[in-house]
C-alpha positions in Angstrom: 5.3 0.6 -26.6 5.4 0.5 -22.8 7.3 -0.9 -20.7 7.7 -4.5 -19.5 7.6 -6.3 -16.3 7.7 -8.9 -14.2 5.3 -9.5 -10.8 7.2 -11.0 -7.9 4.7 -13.8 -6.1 4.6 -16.0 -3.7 2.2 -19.0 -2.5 1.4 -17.7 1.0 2.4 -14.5 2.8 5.8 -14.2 4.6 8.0 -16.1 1.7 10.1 -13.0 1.1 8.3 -11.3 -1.6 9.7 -8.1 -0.1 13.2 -9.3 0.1 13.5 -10.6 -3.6 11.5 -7.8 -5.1 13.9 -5.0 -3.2 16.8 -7.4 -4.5 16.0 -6.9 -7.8 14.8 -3.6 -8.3 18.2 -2.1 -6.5 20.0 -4.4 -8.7 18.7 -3.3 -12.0 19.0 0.1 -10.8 23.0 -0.4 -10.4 22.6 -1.8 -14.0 21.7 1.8 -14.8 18.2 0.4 -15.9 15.0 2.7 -15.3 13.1 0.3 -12.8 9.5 1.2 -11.4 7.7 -0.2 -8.6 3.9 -1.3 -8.0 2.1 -3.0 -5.0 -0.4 -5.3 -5.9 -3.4 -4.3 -3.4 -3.6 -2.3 -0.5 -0.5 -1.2 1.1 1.5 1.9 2.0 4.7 0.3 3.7 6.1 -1.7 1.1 6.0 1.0 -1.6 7.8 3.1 0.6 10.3 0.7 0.7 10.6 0.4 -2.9 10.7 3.7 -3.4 14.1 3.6 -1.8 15.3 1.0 -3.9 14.4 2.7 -7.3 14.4 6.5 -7.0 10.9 6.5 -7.8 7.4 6.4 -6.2 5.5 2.7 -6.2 2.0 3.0 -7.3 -1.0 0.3 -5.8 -2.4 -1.8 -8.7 -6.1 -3.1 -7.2 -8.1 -5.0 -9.7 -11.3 -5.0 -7.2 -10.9 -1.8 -5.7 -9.8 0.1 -8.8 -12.6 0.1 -11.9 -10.5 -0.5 -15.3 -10.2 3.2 -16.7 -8.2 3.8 -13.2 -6.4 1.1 -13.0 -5.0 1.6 -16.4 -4.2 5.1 -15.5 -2.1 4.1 -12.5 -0.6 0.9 -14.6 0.6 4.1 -17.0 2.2 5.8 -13.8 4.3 2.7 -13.1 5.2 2.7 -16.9 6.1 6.1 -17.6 9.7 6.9 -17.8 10.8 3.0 -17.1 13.1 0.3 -18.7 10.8 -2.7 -16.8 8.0 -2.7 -14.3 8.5 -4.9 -11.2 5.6 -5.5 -8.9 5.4 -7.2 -6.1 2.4 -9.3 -4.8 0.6 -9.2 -1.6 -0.5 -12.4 0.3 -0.5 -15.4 -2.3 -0.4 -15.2 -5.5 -4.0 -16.1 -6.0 -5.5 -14.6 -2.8 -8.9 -12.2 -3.4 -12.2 -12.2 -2.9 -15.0 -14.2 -4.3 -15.9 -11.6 -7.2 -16.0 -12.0 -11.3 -13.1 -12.7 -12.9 -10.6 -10.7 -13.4 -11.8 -7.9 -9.7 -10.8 -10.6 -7.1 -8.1 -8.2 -6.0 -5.6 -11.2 -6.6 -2.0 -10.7 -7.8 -3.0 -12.9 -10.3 -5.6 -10.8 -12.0 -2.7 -8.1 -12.2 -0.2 -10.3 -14.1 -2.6 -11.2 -16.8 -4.3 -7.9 -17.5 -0.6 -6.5 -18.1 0.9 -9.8 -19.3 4.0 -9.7 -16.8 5.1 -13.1 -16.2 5.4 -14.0 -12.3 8.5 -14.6 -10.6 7.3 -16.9 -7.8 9.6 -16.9 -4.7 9.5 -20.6 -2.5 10.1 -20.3 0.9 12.0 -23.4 1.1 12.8 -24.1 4.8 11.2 -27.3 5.9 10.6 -28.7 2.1 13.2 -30.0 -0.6 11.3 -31.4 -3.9 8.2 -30.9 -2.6 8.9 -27.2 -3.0 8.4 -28.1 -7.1 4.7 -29.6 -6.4 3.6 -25.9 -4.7 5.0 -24.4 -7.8 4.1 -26.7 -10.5 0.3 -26.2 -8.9 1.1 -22.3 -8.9 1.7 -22.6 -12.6 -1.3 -24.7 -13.4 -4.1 -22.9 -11.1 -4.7 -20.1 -13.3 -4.1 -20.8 -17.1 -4.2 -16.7 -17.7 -0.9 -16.4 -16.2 3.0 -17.1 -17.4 5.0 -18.1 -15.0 8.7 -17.4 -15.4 10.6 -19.4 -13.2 11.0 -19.3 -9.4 13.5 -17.7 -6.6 14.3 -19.8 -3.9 14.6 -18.2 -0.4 15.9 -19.4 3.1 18.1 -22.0 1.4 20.2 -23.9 3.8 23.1 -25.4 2.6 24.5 -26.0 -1.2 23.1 -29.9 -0.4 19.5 -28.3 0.4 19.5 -26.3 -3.2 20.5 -29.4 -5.2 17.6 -31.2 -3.4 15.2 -28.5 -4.5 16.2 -28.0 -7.8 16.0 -31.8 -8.9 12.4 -31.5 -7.5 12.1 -28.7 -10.0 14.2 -29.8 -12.8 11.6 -32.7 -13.1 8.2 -30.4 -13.1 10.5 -28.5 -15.9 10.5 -25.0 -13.9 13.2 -23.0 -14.0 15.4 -22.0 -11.0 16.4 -18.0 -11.2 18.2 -17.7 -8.5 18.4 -18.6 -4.3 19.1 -16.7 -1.8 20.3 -18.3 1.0 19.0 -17.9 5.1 19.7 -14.9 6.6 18.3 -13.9 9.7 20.3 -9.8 8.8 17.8 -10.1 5.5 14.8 -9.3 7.3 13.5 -5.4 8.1 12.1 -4.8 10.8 8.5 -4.6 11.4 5.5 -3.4 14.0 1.8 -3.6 14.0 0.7 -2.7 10.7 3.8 -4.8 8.9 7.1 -3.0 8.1 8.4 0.2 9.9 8.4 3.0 7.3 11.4 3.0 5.2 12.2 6.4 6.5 12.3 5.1 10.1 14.2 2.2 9.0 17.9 2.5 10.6 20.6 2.4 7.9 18.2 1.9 5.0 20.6 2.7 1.8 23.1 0.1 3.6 20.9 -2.5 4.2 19.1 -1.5 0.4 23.2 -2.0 -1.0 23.5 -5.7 1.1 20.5 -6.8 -0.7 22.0 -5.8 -4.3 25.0 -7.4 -3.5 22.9 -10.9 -2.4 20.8 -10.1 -5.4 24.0 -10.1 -7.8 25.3 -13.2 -6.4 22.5 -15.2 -5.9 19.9 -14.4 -8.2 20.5 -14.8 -12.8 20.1 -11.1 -13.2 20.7 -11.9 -17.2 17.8 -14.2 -17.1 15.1 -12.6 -14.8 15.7 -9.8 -17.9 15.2 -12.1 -20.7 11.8 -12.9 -18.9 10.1 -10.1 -18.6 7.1 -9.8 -21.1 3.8 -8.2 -21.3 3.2 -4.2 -21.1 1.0 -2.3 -19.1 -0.8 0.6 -20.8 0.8 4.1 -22.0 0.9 7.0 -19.7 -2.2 9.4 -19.6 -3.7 9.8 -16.1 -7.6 10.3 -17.6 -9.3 8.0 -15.0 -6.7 9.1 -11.8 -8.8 10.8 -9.0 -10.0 14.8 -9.1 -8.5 16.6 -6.4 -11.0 18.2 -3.1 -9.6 21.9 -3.6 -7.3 23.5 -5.8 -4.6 24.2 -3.1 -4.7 20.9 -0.9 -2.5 21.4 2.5 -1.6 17.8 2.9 -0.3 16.5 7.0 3.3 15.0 5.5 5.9 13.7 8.7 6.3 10.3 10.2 3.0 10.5 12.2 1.6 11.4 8.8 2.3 9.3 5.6 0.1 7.3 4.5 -1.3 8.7 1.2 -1.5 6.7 -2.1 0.7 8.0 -5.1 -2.2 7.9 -7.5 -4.4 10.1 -5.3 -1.2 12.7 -5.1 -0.7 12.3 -8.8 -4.3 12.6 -10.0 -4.6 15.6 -7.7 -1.7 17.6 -9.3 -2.4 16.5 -12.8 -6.3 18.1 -12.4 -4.5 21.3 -11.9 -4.4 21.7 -7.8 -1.0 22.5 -5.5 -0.1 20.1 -3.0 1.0 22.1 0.3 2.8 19.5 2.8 3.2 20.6 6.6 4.5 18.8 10.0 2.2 18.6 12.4 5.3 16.7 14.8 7.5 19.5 13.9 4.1 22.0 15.1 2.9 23.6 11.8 -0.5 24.8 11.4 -2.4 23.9 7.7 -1.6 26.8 5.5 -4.4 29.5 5.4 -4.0 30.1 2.1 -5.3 26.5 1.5 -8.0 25.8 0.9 -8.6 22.1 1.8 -6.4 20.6 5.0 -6.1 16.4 4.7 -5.2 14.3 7.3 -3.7 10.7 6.0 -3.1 7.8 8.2 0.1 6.7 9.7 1.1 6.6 13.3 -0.3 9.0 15.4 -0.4 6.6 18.4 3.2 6.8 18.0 3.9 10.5 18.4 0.6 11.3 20.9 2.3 12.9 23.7 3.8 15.2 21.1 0.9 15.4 19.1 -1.3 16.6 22.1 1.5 19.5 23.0 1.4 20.4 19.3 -0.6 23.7 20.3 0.2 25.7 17.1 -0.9 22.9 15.1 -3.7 21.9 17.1 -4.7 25.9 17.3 -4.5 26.4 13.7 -6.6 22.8 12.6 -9.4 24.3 14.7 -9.0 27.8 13.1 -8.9 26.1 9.6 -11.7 24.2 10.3 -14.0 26.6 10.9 -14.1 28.2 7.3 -12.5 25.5 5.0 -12.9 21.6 4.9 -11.0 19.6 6.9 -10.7 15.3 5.8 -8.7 12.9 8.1 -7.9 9.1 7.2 -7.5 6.6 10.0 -4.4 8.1 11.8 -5.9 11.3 10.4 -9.6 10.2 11.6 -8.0 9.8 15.3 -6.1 13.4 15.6 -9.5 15.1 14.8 -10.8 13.3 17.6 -11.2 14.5 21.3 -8.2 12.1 22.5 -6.1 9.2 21.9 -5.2 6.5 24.2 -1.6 5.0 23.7 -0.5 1.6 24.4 0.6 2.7 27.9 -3.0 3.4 29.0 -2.0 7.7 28.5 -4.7 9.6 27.4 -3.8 12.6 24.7 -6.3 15.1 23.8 -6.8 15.9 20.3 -8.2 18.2 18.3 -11.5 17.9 19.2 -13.4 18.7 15.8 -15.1 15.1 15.6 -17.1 13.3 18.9 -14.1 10.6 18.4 -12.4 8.7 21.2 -9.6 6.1 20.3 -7.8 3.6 21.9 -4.4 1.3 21.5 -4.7 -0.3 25.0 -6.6 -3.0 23.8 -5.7 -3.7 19.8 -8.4 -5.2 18.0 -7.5 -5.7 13.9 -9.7 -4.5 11.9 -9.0 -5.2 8.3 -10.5 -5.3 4.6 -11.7 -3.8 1.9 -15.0 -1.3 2.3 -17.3 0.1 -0.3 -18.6 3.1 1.4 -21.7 5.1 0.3 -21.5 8.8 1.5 -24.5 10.4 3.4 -23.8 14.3 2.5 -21.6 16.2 0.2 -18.1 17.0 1.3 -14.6 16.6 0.2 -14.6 12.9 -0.7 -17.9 13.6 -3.0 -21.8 14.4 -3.3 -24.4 12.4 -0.9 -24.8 8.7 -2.6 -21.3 8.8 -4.1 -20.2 5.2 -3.7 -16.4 5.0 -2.6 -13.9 1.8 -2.6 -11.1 1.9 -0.1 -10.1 -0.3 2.6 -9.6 -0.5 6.8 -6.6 -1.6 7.8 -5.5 -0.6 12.3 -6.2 -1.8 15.4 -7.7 1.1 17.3 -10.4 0.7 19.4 -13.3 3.6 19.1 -14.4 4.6 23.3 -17.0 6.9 22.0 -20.6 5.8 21.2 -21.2 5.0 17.2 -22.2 7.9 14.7 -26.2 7.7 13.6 -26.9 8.6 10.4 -27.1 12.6 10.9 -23.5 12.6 12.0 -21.9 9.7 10.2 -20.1 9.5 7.0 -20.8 6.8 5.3 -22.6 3.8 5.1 -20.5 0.5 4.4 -20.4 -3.3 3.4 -17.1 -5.7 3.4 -15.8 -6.2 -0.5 -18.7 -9.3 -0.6 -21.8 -6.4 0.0 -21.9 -7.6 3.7 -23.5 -4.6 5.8 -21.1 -3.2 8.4 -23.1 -0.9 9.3 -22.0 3.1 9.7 -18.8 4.4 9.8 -16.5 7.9 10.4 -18.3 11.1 11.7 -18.5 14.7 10.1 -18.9 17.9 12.1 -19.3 21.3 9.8 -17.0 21.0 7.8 -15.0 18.3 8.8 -15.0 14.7 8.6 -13.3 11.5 9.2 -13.6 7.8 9.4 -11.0 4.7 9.3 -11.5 4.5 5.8 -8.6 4.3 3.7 -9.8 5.9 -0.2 -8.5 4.0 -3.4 -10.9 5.0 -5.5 -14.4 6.9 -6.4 -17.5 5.4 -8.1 -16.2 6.6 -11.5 -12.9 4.8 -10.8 
């Protein structure tokens, strides 16, 4: 039998889903207990984070995105080796896309494929029993669900809780803890959510404040007793095939944004996963024989980005014989140049006809099914990809036509969004963040 687990929810975004869930999983871990991580949806910052709090990498659980043979094999990844499961939610607990049951992408579709009961956190600033009616309507939305019992966060006074929990003693939910308001409780963040936990100043401090909140304010003993459910065993059969057999892989804070399962499928298929630092100016390895370029923040580290000339040198060299992928951040280094937020303009590599920009942020955001136009890393012409666009660069140059493009993509709802990322040779690149393949 698998493990157990328990998903931490919320009604609406910004409740302190992060807060609680890092809470708990560094105070199980002082237990001694084997705790894993997941992410409902897509998201590389808060997995980073929970990585620091358990020891372990945080896998993305996607129920739209991810087909079930994956999904199941990245449930196992969160499983293997663990005493109990906790995932966290994105958004609200019920919050997807208009699809058949079960792919809406919800947190909701997570907890009752895998049977983990939710722990719903209540933001309760501004509310005292009518905090119970949000979560009496949490537990009664969606009859596929159990919900445990609820955390209350940004209490303000002992008078406040008592108001609270009579609200909730009369819908008969239970009360699992409160952690009171705390302005020191919250990380802090920049465009794309959360700076990276390894950016994060005094991380294993701040991780060791929570724990001690978490023991005092939240029933440790209880939250235990309530997990349930199991998500499948370990076997990795549906992860993702890797692009080469020897995968040099751009790995430093400019650089980070690459999901767990890919990683995971990649070395389980058999193939070695080189990292190097572009920031610190290493070229791909020549012995590799596929370079890939994740997201992250590029526009951070331009300046030293553009002055990279080993790096920069040795991309080019690379990419003339061997295939070269980039991913957002990725997508923009292969470009010509990159404008900062100052208005500086970096030149790039130079391998795609790309021209970006972070003067003027524009978000750009949501899933995107993606249907490829020739063979390449990411698959034959006519694979059909799932992934998802989440930055708020600005492309100068003029759009891709279908003899340099990619793909060809639609929003999660088949909406045409027309063509997307550019390939040259042998490399390519587009915005597009990969979660999965069409046999996903």
């Amino acid at each position: 039998m698998s493990a157990p687990g328990l998903l931490v929810a919320a009604p609406r975004s910004g409740s302190g889903k992060t807060t609680v869930t890092l809470a708990l999983m560094r105070a199980l871990r002082r237990r001694g207990l084997a705790v894993r991580g997941a992410k409902c949806g897509p998201d590389y910052i808060d997995p980073a984070f929970h990585r620091a709090a358990t020891g372990h990498d945080s896998v993305n659980l996607d129920s739209f995105a991810m087909g079930e043979r994956l999904l199941d094999s990245v449930a196992g990844l969160a499983t293997e080796g663990a005493d109990l499961v906790v995932a966290e939610g994105s958004m609200g607990l019920f919050d997807g896309i208009v699809a058949g049951a079960g792919r809406t992408g919800a947190n909701a579709d997570i907890a009752a494929r895998y049977g983990w009961p939710v722990l719903l956190v209540l933001d309760v600033s501004g509310a005292a029993q009518s905090a119970a009616a949000v979560a009496l309507g949490c537990r009664a939305y969606d009859p596929r669900i159990r919900m445990a019992g609820v955390v209350l966060n940004k209490v303000a006074s002992a008078r406040h809780r008592r108001l609270v929990e009579d609200g909730l003693a009369k819908a008969d939910i239970p009360v699992l803890g409160a952690l009171m308001r705390d302005a020191a409780l919250t990380l802090p963040e920049r465009h794309l959510g959360l700076v990276q936990a390894g950016e994060t100043a005094d991380l294993d401090a701040r991780l060791d404040r929570l724990t001690d909140l978490a023991e005092a304010g939240l029933d440790l003993d209880a939250i235990l007793r309530a997990a349930g459910g199991e998500g499948p065993s370990p076997s990795g059969s549906g992860l993702p095939r890797p692009p080469g057999s020897r995968i040099a892989v751009a790995s430093d804070a400019a650089f980070s944004f690459l999901y767990p399962h890919m990683t995971a499928g990649w070395r389980r298929a058999g193939a070695e996963i080189v990292p190097f630092s572009p920031l610190a100016d290493e070229p791909p390895p020549a012995d590799c024989d596929v370079c890939w370029l994740p997201g992250g923040y590029p526009e951070l580290h331009a300046g030293r980005l553009a002055s990279a000339a080993r790096f920069l040198a040795g991309l080019r060299r690379f990419a003339a014989g061997k295939p070269v992928h980039g991913e957002c951040g990725g997508y923009m280094v292969l470009g010509e140049s990159l404008e900062d937020t100052d208005g500086i303009t970096h030149a790039m590599a130079g391998l795609l006809p790309v021209a970006t920009s972070y003067r003027a942020r524009k978000l750009h955001l949501g899933y995107r099914v993606a249907t490829l136009f020739a063979d390449g890393v990411l698959g034959a012409a006519g694979t059909r990809l799932v992934g998802h666009e989440f930055h708020y660069a600005s492309e100068l140059s003029s759009p891709p036509d279908a003899e340099r493009a990619l793909a060809r993509v639609t929003d999660a709802e088949g909406v045409p969004l027309g063509l997307a990322g550019h390939r040259s040779g042998l490399t390519s690149g587009s915005f597009f963040h990969l979660i999965a393949g069409e046999t996903g």
